[in-house]
N, C-alpha and C positions, 0 to 999 in steps of 0.2 A: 020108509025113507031109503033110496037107495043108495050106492054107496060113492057115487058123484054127489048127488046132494048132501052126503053126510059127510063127503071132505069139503066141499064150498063152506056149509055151515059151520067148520072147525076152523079151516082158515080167515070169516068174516067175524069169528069168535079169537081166534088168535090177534088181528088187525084190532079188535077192541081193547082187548086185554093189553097188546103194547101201548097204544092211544092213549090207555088209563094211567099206565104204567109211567109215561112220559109226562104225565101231567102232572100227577104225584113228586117225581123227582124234580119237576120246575117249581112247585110249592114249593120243597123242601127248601131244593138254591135259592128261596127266593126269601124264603124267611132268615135264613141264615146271612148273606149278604146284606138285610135290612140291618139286622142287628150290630154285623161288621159297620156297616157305614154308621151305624148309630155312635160305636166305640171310635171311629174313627172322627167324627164328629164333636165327640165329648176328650180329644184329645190324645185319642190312643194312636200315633203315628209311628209305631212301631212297625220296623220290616218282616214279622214274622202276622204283622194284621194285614201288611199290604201284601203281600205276597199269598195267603190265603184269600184274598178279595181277588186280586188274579187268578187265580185258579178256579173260584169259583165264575168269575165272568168268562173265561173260558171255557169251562163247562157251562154253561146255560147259551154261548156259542154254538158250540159244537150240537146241544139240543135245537135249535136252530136250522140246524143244516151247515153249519159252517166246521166241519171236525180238525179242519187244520188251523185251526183257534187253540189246540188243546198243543201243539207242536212248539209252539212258542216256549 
């Protein structure tokens, strides 16, 4: 392997590794905000639940493509 093919293959190995990375962190917001709206649902209308449900809807923004979601 020469040493152009062996940075192509680090870089299309890097590009995976964030892909995976990204997906994982949209699970994660995604389970988390299930749960919030669950609490939110079951009566928990607290500013300190809304305002973590903001944040996290802003971040899953920003993973999106939208980063100036997260500026709000």
């Amino acid at each position: 392997m020469t040493s152009a093919e062996r940075a192509q293959w680090q870089a299309d190995q890097d590009a995976k590794d964030a892909a995976w990375e990204r997906e994982l962190e949209w699970r994660h917001i995604t389970r988390k905000l299930e749960a919030l709206y669950g609490a939110v649902k079951a009566g928990d209308g607290s500013e300190y639940t809304r305002q973590r449900v903001g944040r996290l809807e802003a971040l899953q923004q920003a993973l999106m493509g939208f980063p100036a979601a997260l500026a709000d």
